[in-house]
Legacy VTK file of the C-alpha trace (Angstrom):
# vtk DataFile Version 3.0
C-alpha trace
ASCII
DATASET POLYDATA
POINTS 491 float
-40.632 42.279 16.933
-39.595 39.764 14.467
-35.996 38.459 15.167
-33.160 38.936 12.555
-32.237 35.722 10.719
-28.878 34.251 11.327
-26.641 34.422 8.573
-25.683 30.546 7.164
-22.275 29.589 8.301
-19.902 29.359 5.096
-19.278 26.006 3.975
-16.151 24.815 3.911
-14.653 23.032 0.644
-14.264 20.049 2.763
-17.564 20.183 4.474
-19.048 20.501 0.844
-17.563 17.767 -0.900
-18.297 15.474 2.313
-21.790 16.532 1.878
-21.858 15.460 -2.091
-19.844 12.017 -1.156
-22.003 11.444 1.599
-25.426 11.873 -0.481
-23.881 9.926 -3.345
-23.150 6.821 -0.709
-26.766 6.810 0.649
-27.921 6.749 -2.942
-25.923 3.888 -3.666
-27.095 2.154 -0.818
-30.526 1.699 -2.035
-29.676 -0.371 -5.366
-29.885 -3.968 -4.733
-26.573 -4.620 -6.860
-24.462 -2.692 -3.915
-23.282 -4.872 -1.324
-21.853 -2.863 1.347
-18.345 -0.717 0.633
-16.836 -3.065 -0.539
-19.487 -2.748 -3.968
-19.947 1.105 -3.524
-16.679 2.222 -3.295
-15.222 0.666 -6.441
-18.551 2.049 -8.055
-18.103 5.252 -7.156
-14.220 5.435 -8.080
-14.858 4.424 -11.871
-17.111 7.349 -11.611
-14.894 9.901 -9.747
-12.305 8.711 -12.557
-14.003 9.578 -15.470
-15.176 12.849 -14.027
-11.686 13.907 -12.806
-10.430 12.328 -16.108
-12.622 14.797 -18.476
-11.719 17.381 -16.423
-7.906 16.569 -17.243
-8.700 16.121 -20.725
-10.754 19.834 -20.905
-7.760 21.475 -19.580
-5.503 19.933 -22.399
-7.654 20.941 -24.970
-7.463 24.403 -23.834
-3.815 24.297 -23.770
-3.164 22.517 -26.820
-5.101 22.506 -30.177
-3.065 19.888 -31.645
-4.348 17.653 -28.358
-6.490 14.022 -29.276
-8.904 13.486 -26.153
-8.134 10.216 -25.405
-11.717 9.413 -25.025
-13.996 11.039 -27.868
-17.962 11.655 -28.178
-20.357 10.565 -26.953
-18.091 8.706 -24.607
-16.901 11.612 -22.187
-18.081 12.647 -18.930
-19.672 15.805 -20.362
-21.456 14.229 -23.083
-23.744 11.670 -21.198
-23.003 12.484 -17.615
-23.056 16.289 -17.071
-26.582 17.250 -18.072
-28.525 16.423 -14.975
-31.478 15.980 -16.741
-29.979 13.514 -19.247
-30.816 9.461 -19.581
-31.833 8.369 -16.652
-33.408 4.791 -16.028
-32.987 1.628 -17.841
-31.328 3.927 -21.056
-28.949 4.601 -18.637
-27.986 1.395 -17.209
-27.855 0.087 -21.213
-25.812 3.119 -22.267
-23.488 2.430 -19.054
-23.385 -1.227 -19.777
-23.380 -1.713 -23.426
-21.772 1.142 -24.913
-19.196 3.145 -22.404
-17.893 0.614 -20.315
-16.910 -1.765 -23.438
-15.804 0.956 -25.685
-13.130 2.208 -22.769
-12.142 -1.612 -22.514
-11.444 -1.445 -26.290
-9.794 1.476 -26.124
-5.787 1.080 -28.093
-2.619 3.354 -28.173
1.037 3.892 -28.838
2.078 2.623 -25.693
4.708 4.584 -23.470
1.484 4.973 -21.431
-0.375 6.671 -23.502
-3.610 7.529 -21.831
-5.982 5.360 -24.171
-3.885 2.099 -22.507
-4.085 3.468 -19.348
-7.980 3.238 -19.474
-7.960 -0.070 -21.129
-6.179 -1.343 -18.260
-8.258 0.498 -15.602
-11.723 -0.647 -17.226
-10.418 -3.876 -18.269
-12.149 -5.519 -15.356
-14.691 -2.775 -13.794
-18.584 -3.110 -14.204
-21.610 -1.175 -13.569
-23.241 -2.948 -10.145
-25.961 -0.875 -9.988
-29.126 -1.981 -11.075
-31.412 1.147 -10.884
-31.020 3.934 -13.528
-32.719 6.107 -11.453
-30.494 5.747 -8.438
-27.634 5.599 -11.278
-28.338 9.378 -12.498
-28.871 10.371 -8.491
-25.435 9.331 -8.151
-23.891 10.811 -11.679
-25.369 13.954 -10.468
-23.546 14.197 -7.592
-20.128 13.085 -9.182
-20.183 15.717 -11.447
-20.691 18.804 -8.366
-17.046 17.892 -7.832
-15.260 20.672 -9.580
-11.661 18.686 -10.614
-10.630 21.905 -12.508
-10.282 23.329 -8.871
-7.048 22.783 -7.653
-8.797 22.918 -3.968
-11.592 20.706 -4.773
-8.903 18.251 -5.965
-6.959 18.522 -3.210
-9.908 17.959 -0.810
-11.208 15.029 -2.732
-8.200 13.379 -2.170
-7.872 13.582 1.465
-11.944 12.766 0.889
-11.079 9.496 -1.008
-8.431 8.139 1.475
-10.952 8.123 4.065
-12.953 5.969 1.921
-10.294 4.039 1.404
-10.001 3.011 4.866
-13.889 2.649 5.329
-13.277 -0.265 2.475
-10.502 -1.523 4.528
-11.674 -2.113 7.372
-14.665 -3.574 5.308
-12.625 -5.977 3.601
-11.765 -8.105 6.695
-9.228 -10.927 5.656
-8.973 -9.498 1.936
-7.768 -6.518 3.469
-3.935 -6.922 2.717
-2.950 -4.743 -0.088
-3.634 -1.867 2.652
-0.416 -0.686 4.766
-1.588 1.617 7.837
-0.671 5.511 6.883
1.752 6.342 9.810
3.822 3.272 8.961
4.075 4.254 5.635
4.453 8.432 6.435
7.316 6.893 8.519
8.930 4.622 6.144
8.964 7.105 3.255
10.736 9.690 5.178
13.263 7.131 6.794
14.268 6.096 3.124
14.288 9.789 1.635
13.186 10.014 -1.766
14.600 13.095 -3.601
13.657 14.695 -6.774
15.205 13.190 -10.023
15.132 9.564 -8.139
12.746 6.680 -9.653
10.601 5.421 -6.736
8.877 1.859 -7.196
6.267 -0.138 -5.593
6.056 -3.276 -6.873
3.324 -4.260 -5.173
1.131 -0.642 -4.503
-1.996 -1.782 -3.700
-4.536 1.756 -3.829
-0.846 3.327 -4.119
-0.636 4.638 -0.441
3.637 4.916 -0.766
3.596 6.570 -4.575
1.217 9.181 -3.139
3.211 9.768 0.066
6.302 9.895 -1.970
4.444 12.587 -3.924
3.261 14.749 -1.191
6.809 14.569 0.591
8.370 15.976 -2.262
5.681 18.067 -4.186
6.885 20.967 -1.581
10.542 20.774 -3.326
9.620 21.609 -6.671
9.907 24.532 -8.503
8.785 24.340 -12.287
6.348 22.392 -14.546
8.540 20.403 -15.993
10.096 19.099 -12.604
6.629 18.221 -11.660
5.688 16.210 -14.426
9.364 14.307 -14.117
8.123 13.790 -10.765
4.652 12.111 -11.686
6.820 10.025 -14.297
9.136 8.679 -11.867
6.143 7.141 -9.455
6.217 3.771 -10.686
3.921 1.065 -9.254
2.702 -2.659 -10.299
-0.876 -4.511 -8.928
-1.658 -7.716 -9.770
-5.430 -7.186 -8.367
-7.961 -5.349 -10.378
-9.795 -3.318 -7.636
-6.485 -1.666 -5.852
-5.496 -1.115 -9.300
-8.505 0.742 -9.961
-8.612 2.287 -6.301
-4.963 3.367 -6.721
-4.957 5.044 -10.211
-7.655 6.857 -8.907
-5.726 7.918 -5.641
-3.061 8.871 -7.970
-5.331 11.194 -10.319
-6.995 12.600 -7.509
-3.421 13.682 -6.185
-2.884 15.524 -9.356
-1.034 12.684 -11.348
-2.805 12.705 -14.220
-0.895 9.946 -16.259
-0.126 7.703 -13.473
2.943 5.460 -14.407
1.106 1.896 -12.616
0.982 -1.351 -14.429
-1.778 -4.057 -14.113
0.207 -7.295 -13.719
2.153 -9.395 -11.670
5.820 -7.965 -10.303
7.311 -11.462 -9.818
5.784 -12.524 -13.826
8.992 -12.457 -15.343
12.454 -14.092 -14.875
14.020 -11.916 -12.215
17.435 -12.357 -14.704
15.581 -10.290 -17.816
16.006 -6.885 -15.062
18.169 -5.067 -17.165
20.247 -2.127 -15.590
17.887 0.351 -17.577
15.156 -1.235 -15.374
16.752 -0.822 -12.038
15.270 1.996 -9.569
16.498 4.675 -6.889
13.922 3.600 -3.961
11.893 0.479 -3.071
8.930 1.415 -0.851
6.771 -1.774 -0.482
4.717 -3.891 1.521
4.241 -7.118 -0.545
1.739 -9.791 0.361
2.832 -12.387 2.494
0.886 -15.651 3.893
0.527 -16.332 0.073
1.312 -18.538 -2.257
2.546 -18.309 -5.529
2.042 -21.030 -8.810
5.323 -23.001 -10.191
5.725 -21.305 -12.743
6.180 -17.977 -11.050
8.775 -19.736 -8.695
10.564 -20.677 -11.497
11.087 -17.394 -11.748
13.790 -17.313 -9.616
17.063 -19.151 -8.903
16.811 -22.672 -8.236
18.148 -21.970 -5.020
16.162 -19.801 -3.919
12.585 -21.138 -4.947
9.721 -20.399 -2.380
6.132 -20.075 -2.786
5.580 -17.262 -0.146
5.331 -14.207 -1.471
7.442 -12.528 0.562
10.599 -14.075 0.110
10.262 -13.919 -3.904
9.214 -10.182 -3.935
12.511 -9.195 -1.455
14.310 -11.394 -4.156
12.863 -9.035 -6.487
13.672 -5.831 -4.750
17.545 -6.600 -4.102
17.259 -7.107 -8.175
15.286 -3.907 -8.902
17.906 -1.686 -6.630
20.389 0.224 -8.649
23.796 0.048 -7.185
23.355 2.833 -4.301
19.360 2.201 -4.277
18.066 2.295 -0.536
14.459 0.322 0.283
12.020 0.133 2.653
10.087 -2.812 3.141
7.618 -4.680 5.608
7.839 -8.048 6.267
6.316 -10.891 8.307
8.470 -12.168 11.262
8.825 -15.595 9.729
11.162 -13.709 7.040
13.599 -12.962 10.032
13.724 -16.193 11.358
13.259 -18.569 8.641
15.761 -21.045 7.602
16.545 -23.066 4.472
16.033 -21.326 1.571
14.660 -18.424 3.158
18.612 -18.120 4.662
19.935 -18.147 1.602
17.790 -15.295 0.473
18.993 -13.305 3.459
22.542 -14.083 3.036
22.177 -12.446 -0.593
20.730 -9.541 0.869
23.404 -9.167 3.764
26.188 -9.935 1.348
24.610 -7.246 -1.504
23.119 -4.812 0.607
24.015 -2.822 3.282
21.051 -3.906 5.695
21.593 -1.006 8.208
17.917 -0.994 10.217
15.168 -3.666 11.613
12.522 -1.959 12.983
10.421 -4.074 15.063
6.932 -3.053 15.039
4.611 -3.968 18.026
1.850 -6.348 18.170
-1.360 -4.927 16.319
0.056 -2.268 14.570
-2.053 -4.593 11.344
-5.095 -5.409 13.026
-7.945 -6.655 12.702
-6.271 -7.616 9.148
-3.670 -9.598 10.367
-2.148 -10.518 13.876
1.313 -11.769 12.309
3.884 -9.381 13.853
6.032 -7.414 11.233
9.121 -5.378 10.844
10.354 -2.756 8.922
13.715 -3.529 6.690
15.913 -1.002 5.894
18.807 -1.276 3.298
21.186 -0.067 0.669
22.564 -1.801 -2.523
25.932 0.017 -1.309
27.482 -3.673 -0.852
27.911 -6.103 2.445
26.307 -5.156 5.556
28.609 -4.682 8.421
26.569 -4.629 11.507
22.740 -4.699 11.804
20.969 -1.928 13.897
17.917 -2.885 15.565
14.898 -0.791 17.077
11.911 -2.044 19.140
9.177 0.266 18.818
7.101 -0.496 21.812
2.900 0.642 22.103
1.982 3.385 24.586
2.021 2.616 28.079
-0.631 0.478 29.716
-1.234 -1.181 26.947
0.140 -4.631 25.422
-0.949 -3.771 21.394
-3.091 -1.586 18.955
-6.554 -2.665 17.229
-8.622 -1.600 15.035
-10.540 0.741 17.202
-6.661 2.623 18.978
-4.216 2.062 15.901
-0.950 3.251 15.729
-0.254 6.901 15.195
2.421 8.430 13.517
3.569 10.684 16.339
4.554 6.669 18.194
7.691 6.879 15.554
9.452 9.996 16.822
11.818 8.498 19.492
12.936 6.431 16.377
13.307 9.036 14.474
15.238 11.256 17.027
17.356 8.363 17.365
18.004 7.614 13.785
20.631 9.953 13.206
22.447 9.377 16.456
22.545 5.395 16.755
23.262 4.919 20.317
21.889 1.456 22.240
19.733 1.905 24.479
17.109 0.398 26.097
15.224 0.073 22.388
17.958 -0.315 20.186
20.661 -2.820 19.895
23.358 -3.417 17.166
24.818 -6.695 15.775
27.991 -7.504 14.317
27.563 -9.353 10.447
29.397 -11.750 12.121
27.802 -12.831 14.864
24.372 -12.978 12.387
26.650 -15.347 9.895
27.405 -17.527 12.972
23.885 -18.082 13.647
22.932 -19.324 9.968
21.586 -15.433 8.680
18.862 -15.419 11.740
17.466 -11.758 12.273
15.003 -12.400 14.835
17.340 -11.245 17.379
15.709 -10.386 20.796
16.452 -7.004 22.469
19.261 -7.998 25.006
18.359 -4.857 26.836
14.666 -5.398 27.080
12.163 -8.528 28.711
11.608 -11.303 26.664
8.912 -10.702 23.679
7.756 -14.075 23.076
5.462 -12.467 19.675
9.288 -12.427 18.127
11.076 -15.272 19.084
11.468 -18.116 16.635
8.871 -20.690 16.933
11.495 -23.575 17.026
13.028 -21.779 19.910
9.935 -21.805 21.814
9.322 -25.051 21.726
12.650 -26.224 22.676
12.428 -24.306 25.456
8.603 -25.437 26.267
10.170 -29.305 25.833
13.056 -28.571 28.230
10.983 -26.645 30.777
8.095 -29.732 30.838
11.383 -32.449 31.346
12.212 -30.478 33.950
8.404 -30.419 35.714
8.234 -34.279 35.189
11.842 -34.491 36.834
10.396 -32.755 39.564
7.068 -34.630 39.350
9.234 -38.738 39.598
10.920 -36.845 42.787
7.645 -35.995 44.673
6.593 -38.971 43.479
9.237 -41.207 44.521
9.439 -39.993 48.333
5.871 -40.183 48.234
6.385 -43.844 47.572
9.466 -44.077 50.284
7.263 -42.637 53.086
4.583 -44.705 52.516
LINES 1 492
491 0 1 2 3 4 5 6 7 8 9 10 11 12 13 14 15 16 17 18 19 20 21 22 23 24 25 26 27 28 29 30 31 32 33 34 35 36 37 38 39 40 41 42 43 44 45 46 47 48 49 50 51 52 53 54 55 56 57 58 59 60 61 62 63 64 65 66 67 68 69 70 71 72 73 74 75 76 77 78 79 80 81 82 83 84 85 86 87 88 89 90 91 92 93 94 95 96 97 98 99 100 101 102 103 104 105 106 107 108 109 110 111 112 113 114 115 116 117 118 119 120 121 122 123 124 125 126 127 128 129 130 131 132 133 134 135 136 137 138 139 140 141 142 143 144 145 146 147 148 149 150 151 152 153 154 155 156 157 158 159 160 161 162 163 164 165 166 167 168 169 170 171 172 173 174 175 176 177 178 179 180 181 182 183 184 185 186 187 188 189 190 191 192 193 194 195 196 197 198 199 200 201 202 203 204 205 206 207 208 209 210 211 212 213 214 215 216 217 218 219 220 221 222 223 224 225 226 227 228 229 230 231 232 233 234 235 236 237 238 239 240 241 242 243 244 245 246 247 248 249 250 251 252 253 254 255 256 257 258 259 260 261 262 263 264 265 266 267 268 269 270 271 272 273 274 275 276 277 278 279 280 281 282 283 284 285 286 287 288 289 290 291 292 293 294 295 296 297 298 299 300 301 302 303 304 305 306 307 308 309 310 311 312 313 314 315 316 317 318 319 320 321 322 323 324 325 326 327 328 329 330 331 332 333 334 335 336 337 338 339 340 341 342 343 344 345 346 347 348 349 350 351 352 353 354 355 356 357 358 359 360 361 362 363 364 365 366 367 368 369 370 371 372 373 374 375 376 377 378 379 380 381 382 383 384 385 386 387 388 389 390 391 392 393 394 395 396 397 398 399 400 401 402 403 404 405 406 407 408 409 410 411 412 413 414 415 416 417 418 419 420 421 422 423 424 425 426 427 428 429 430 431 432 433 434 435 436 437 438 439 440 441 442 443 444 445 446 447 448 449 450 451 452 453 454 455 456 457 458 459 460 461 462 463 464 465 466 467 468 469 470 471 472 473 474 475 476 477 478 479 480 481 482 483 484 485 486 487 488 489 490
């Protein structure tokens, strides 16, 4: 007696559009222009946009009859890319190369971010790696199972894309910096609070991990279209680099923003004295590059007094600047922004004399790995005027352990004592506060140790260190000319 067939599990959306993704990334790993995900990533995002971009367009047209489609025939997704049966080979690849790419490069508008800019600036520096047409149409094919007109496919492919996100992460080794781990940032946009109605900026956004946290935190609060699309309007972001400029637009249009407000440039390109008030934002939410250097003229940038080539000290220049008066921020920094001296204390006695710096959370050791072992902390302020007393919080990693890495990182669920605590402020055995005086006294230092805690030598000043290394090896060779010297007298 034959056996009854087992009815095929349902698929879920996710399980799906993994599939698709999955069979589009072994594809692309057979053409010799792909060179791990660090290539096939970027390809496939140009692709995803386009796809999830004629999907946006489709809708509008239905809407509106008076609408221009920003891109026009034969240049749209549907018109080369949907028939799976269409060019293929090296027609393809020419098509690809020759006529799409450069016409979306070419592509002009009104400004105001109209759409046709937005693509200029997206395509301005992407290419076509792959070499094989064939492989190229495998690929195509796939992109265009995605259904983007399905609010549930979207959502998926989002969740879908971050994942690849982090695969090209923790590909990118060393180059790896525009990428902020997702609990630190989950935790740092609900310390700050964005609310609805408030302009929220990243000046430096990288694949625009804060804009799109900022957007899921308060997507739950609104109530009609047109709240929605002043929401997507206030997400404002700037990238100097053209792949997490690419990578982020198309983490913003894959979280629904179809217009995403992000310029390709430099933040720090302009005298920080042409920031008019009509410039000036709500919230901050940043983690700028730091380790890096920036040219002379980009220094000069800034007041004379404050001139620096790390990055970090111009771009927290730049956010004090940016703040309107009652703006609050949210931004990581290295340790050597704490402790440095010089010009970098002149820069902090700005921000403790403008801003109301009201929380350093100190993040443990590895919480950035394997991208960087530099420790970092968490600044919170307000542009509410001089800070009063400073409120620190050592976040310390799980027991038995003396860091993260790359294969335990942090989770988000490690914040909640901090949170719980926020609203309270009490010391404790994790939190300390400081008086603006007694940080005045000691030339605008911030790399205050926990007074409650043992010593954490990963953030203590360097020059501290090694005055106490000097005095500890005068006191060995003290010890050393004693032994020595009744050695000698017994002799």
């Amino acid at each position: 007696m034959a056996r009854a067939k087992k009815a095929a599990a349902p698929t879920s959306p996710q399980a799906k559009l993994a599939s698709v993704i999955k069979t589009a990334r072994d594809a692309m790993r057979k053409d010799a222009g792909l060179n791990g995900d660090l290539d096939r990533i970027p390809q496939l995002a140009w692709m995803l946009f386009l796809k999830a971009f004629d999907g946006l367009e489709e809708n509008r047209e239905i809407t509106d009859a008076k609408y221009r489609p920003a891109i026009e025939a034969p240049y749209r997704w549907r018109d080369w890319a949907a028939d799976p049966n269409g060019a293929t080979g090296d027609a393809l690849v020419e098509f690809v190369n020759t006529k799409l790419l450069p016409y979306l490069r070419g592509l002009t508008g009104t400004g105001a971010h109209d759409p046709r800019d937005v693509l200029a600036a997206v395509f301005k520096e992407t290419n076509n790696r792959m070499l094989s047409g064939y492989l190229l149409r495998d690929v195509v094919n796939k992109v265009d199972e995605i259904n983007f007109a399905s609010s549930d496919d979207i959502h998926t492919m989002a969740h879908l894309y971050e994942s690849m996100l982090k695969d090209m992460r923790d590909a990118a080794g060393d180059s790896g910096e525009f990428y902020t781990p997702r609990p630190v940032i989950r935790f740092m946009v609900q310390q700050v609070g964005p609310q609805l109605g408030e302009i929220v900026s990243d000046p430096a956004c990288g694949t625009g991990g804060f804009l799109v946290e900022a957007l899921e935190e308060l997507e739950p609060k609104v109530e009609t279209t047109q709240q929605l699309r002043k929401l997507h309007e206030s997400l404002r972001g700037v990238e100097k680099k053209p792949l997490p400029y690419l990578l982020g637009m198309m983490n913003l249009v894959l979280h629904g923003v179809g217009n995403p407000n992000v310029v390709r440039g430099n933040a720090l390109g302009s005298p920080i004295t042409q920031i008019s008030r009509a410039d000036r934002v709500d919230v901050v939410l940043t983690n700028p590059p730091f380790g890096g250097e920036e040219e002379k003229s980009i220094q000069a940038n800034f007041p004379a007094d404050k001139q620096t080539a790390e990055t970090a000290w111009l771009f927290l220049q730049l956010v004090i600047r940016r703040l309107k008066d009652g703006g609050r921020c949210g931004i990581v920094v290295p340790n050597g922004i704490l402790f440095g001296d010089g010009v970098g204390a002149r820069i902090k006695q700005q921000l403790l004399t403008e801003c109301n710096l009201h929380t350093v959370v100190r993040l443990p050791d590895g919480v950035f790995e394997p991208y960087t072992a530099i420790p970092s902390n968490l600044l919170f302020f307000e542009k509410t005027g001089r800070t009063k007393e400073v409120w620190f919080y050592e976040i310390a990693p799980p027991d038995g352990r003396k860091k993260y890495s790359k294969t335990k990182p942090m989770r988000f669920e490690e914040f909640a004592d901090c949170q719980t605590w926020w609203s309270d402020r009490t010391e404790n055995e994790r939190a300390w506060r400081v008086p603006i005086a007694d940080i005045e006294e000691k030339g605008w230092n911030l790399d205050l140790r926990n007074p409650h805690g043992p010593e954490d030598l990963a953030h203590r000043p360097p020059g501290e260190l090694l005055d106490e290394l000097v005095q500890i090896e005068h006191e060995i060779l003290a010890v050393l000319e004693d032994l020595q010297g009744q050695l000698r007298s017994d002799a």
